[in-house]
C-alpha positions as semicolon CSV with decimal commas, in nm:
position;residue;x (nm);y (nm);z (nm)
1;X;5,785;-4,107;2,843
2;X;5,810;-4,072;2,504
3;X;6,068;-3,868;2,289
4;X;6,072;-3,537;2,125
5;X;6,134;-3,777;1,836
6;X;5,891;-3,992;1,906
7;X;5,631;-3,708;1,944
8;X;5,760;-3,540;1,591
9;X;5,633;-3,863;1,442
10;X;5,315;-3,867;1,590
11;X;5,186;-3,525;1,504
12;X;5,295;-3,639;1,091
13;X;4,940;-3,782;1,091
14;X;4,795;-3,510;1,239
15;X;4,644;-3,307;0,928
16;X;4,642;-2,973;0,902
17;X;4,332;-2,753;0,950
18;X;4,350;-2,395;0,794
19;X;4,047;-2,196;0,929
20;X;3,932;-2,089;0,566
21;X;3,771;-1,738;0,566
22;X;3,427;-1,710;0,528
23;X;3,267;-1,708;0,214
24;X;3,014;-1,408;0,280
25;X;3,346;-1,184;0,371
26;X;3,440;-1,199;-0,007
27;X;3,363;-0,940;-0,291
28;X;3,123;-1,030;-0,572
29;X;3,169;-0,848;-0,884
30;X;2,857;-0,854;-1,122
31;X;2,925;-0,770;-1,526
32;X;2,717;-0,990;-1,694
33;X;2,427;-1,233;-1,553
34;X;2,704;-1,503;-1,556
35;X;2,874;-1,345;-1,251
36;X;2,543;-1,349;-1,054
37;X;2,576;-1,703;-0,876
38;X;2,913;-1,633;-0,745
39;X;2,823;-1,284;-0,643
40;X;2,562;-1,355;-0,437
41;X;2,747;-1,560;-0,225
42;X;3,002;-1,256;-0,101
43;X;2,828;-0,976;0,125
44;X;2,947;-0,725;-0,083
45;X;2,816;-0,701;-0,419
46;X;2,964;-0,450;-0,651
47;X;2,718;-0,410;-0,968
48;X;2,916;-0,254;-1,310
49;X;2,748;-0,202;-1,608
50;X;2,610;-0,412;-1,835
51;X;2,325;-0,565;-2,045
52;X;2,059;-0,787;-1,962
53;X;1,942;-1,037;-2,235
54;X;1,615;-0,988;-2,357
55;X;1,387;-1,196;-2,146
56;X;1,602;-1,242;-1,855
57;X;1,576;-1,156;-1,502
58;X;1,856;-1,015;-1,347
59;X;1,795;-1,162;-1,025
60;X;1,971;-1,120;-0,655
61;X;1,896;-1,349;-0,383
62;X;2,094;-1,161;-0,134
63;X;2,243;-1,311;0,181
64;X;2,122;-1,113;0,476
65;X;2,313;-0,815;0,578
66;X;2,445;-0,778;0,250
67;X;2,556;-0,451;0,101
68;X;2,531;-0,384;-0,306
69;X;2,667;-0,072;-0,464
70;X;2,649;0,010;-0,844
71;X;2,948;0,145;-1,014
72;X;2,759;0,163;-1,356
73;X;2,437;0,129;-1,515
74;X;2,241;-0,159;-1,641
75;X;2,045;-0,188;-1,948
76;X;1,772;-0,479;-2,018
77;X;1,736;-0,550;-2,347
78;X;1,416;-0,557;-2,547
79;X;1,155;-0,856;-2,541
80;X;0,810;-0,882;-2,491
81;X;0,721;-1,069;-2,182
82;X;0,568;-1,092;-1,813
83;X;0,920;-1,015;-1,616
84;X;1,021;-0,847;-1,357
85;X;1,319;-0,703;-1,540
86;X;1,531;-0,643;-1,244
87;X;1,470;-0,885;-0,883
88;X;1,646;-0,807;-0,534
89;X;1,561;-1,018;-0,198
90;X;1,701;-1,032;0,122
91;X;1,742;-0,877;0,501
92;X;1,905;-0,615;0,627
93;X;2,012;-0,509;0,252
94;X;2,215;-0,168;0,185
95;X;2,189;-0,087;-0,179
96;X;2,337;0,228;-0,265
97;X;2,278;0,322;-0,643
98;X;2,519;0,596;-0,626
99;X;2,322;0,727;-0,896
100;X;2,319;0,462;-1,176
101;X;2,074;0,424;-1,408
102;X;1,873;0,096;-1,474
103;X;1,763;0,122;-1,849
104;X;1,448;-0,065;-1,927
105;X;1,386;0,077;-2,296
106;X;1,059;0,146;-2,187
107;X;1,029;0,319;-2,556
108;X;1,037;0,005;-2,748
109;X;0,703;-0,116;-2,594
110;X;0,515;0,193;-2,550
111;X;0,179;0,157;-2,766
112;X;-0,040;0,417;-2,611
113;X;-0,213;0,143;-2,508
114;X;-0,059;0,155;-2,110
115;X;0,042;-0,121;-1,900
116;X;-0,283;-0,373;-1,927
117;X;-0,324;-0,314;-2,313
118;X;-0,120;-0,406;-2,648
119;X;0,182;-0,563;-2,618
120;X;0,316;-0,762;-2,322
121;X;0,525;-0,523;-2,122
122;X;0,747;-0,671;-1,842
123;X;0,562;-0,565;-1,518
124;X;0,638;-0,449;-1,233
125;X;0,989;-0,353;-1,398
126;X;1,168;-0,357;-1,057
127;X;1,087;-0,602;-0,780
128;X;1,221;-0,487;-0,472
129;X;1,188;-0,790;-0,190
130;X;1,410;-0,652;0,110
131;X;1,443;-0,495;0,391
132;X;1,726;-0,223;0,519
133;X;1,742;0,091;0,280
134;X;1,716;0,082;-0,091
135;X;1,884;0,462;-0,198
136;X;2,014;0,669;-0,461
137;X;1,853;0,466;-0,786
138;X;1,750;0,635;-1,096
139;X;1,504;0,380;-1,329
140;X;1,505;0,531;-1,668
141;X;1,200;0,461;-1,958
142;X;1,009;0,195;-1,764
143;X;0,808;-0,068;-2,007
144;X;0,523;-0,033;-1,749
145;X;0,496;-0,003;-1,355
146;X;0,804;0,077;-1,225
147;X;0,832;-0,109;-0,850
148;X;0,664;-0,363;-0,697
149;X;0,747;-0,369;-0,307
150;X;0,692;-0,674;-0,059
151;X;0,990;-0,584;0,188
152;X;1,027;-0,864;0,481
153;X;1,103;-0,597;0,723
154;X;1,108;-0,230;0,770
155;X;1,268;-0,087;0,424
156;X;1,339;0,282;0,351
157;X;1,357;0,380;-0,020
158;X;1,554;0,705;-0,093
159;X;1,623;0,949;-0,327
160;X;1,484;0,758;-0,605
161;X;1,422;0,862;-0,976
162;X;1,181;0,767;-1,236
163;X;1,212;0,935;-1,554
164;X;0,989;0,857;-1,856
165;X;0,925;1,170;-1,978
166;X;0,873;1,256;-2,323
167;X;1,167;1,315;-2,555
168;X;1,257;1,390;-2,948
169;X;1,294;1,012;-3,002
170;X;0,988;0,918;-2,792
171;X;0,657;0,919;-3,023
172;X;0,450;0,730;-2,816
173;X;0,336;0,811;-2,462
174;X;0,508;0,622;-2,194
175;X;0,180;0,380;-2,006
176;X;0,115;0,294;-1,654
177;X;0,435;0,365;-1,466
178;X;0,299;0,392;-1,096
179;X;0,607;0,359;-0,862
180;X;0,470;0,050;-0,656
181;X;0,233;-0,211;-0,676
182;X;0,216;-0,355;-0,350
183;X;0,400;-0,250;0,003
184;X;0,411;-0,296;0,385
185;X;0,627;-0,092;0,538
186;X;0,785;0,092;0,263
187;X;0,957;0,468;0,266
188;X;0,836;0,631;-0,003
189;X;0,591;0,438;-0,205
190;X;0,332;0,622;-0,443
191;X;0,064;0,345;-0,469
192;X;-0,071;-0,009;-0,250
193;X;-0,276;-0,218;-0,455
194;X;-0,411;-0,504;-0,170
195;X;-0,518;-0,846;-0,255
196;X;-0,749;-1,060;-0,013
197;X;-0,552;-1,107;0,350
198;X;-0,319;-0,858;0,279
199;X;-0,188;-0,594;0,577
200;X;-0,028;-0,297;0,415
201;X;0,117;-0,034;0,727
202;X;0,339;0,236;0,872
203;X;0,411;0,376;0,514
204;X;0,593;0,736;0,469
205;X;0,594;0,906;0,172
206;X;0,791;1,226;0,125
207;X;0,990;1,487;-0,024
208;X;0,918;1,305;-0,382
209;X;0,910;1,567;-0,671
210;X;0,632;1,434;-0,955
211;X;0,629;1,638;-1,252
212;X;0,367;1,617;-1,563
213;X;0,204;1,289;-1,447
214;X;-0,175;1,198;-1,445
215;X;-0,199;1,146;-1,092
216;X;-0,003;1,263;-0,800
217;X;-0,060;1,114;-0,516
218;X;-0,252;0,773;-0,520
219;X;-0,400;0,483;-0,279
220;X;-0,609;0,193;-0,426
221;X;-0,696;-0,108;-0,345
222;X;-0,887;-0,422;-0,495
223;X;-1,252;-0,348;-0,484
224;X;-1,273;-0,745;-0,474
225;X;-1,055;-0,817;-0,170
226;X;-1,156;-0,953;0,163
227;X;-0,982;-0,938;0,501
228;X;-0,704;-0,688;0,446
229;X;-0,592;-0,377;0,589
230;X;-0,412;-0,071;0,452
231;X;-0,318;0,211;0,829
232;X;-0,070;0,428;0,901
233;X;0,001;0,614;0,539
234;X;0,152;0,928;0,633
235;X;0,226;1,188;0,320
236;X;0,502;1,495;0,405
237;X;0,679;1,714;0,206
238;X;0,601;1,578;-0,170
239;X;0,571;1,821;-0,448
240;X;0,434;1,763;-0,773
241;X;0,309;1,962;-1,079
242;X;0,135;1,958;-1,454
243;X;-0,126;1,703;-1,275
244;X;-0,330;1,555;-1,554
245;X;-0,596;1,362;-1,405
246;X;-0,570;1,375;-0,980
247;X;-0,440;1,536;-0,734
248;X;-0,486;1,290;-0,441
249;X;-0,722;0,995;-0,564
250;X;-0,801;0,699;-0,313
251;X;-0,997;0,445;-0,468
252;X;-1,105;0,114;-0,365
253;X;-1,260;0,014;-0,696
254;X;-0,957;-0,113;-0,841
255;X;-0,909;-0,231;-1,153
256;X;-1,184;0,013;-1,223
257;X;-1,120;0,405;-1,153
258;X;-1,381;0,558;-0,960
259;X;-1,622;0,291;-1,039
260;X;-1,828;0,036;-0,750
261;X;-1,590;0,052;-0,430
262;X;-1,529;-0,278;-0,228
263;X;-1,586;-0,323;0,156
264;X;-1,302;-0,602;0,216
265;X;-1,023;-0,319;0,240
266;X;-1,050;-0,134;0,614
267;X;-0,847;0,180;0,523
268;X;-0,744;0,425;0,795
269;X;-0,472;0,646;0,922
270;X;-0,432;0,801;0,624
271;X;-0,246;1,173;0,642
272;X;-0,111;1,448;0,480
273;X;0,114;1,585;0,764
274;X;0,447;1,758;0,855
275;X;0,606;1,963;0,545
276;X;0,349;2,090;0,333
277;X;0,217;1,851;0,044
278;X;0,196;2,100;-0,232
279;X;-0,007;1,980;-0,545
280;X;-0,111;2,197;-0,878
281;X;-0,350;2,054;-1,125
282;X;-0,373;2,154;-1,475
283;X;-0,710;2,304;-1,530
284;X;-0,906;1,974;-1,676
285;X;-0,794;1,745;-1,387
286;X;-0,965;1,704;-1,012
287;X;-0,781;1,802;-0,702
288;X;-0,887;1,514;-0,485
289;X;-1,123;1,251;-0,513
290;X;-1,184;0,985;-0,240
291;X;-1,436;0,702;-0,297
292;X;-1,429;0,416;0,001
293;X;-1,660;0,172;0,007
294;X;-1,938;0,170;0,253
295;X;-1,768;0,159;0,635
296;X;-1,430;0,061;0,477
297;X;-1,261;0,379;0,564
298;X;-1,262;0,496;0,924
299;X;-1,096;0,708;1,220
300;X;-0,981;1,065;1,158
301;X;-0,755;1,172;0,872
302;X;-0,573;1,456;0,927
303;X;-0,489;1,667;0,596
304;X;-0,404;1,956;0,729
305;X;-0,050;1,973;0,496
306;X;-0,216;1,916;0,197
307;X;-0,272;2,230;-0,054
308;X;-0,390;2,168;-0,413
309;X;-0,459;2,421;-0,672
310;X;-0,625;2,469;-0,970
311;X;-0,884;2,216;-1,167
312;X;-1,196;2,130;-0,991
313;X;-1,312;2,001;-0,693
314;X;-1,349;1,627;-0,637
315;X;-1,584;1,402;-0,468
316;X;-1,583;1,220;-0,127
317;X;-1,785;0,958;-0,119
318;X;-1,867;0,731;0,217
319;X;-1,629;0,917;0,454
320;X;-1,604;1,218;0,638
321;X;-1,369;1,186;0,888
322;X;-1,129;1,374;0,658
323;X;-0,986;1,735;0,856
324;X;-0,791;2,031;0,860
325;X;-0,859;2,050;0,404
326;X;-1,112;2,232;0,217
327;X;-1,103;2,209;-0,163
């Protein structure tokens, strides 16, 4: 049997083992892009403000069930090129703004010329790739389209703001600045452009205030896409007023506006229910104008919250299975 002695000297080459803790229950701390790599590796991410380099993406491949939380703004600085300025993927993501400001100088590229003309504007300038909740982010003087959305998951967006309106040191009008490009699944998102094979669904949009905008409330796919689907797009409770152009406008003659609508794109489901969707037009614009392609949109829409004043009345073109609205 061997000694306590004897047993001491054994275990000496034994080596130790320290369970180390894991490296997802850390904090990151982003001030600069230089922090990013490290950051991303913690599930809590704590953004503080900064600058972006011109031409630089500041990018967040989030592990899943991560949560990010701003304690101060971010600024990109200016360059002309494709972008996205700003880049956020992951699962199960919690990012809570707490009201910080991402800066895109959206006034040093504005050329009247809008988001397809003049200079190159980084476009979309937020690319949000996630799913969990996406809250309390204000995007101020966007170069062009503001969000692009291609969430994994379900994703609700909340209590966001986009502000590009006009100012004493803003002498050009801001262009394009749609809130999103593309989405599936998204809570709220203003716009779905659809590319071939492509299923956009279960969308919410509500209690958004738009203010002194050309269009309001907006659907519109690729008149050139084939096999896609856009269902279940459910409007409630959005405001919006000093409507240029359109009240509602769906359109599936995208890029063109109103022009030859596509058949690829099977649209349905699409309502203007629960709170009251309140929309005033300023006296040049139309209230609503729908224009499907031949069969593409189908079933019954039910628009009985919608209620837009003054302009004119709109067309409808190859549907009627819009009820409960009169313009």
């Amino acid at each position: 049997m061997p000694s306590f002695t004897h047993l001491i000297a054994l275990l000496a080459f034994v080596p130790f083992i320290a369970a180390a803790p894991a490296a997802s229950a850390c904090t990151g701390t982003i001030a600069s892009l230089d922090d990013v790599s490290a950051a991303v590796k913690c599930k809590t991410v704590v953004i503080n403000a900064f600058t972006v380099p011109a031409g630089k993406t500041f990018d967040l491949p989030l592990l899943d069930g991560t949560t990010v939380t701003m304690q101060g703004d971010v600024k990109f600085a200016v360059k002309n090129w494709a972008g996205p300025l700003f880049q956020v993927s992951g699962k199960s993501i919690t990012f809570n703004g707490n009201g910080h400001t991402f800066d895109g100088n959206g006034a040093s590229y504005w050329d009247g010329q809008g988001g397809n003309g003049g200079v190159t504007k980084p476009a979309p300038m937020m690319k949000i790739k996630t799913s969990g909740t996406y809250t309390n982010v204000k995007v101020l003087n966007s170069p062009a389209r503001v969000y692009s959305v291609s969430n994994p998951a379900q994703l609700t967006m909340s209590k966001l703001t986009i502000d590009n309106s006009p100012s004493t040191t803003r002498t050009t009008a801001s262009p394009s600045t749609r809130a999103a490009t593309s989405s599936s699944r998204a809570t709220p998102a203003s716009a779905a452009t659809v590319s071939p094979f492509v299923t956009v669904s279960s969308i919410t949009i509500k209690n958004n205030i738009i203010k002194d905008n050309d269009n309001a409330l907006r659907i519109k796919t690729k008149a050139s896409a084939t096999g896609s689907t856009v269902s279940g797009i459910t409007f409630s409770g959005n405001t919006a007023t000093g409507i240029r152009k359109y009240g509602v406008i769906i359109d599936q003659s995208y890029p063109s506006t109103l022009g030859t609508p596509g058949t690829g794109v099977k649209l349905s489901g699409v309502n203007f229910s629960g709170s009251t969707n309140s929309i005033a037009v300023a006296s040049g614009a139309k209230r609503v104008e729908v224009n499907c392609g031949s069969g593409a949109c189908t079933g019954t829409w039910d628009w009985s919250a919608l209620k837009v004043t003054g302009g004119s009345a709109g067309v409808i073109k190859n549907f009627s299975g819009i009820k409960g609205f009169t313009q």
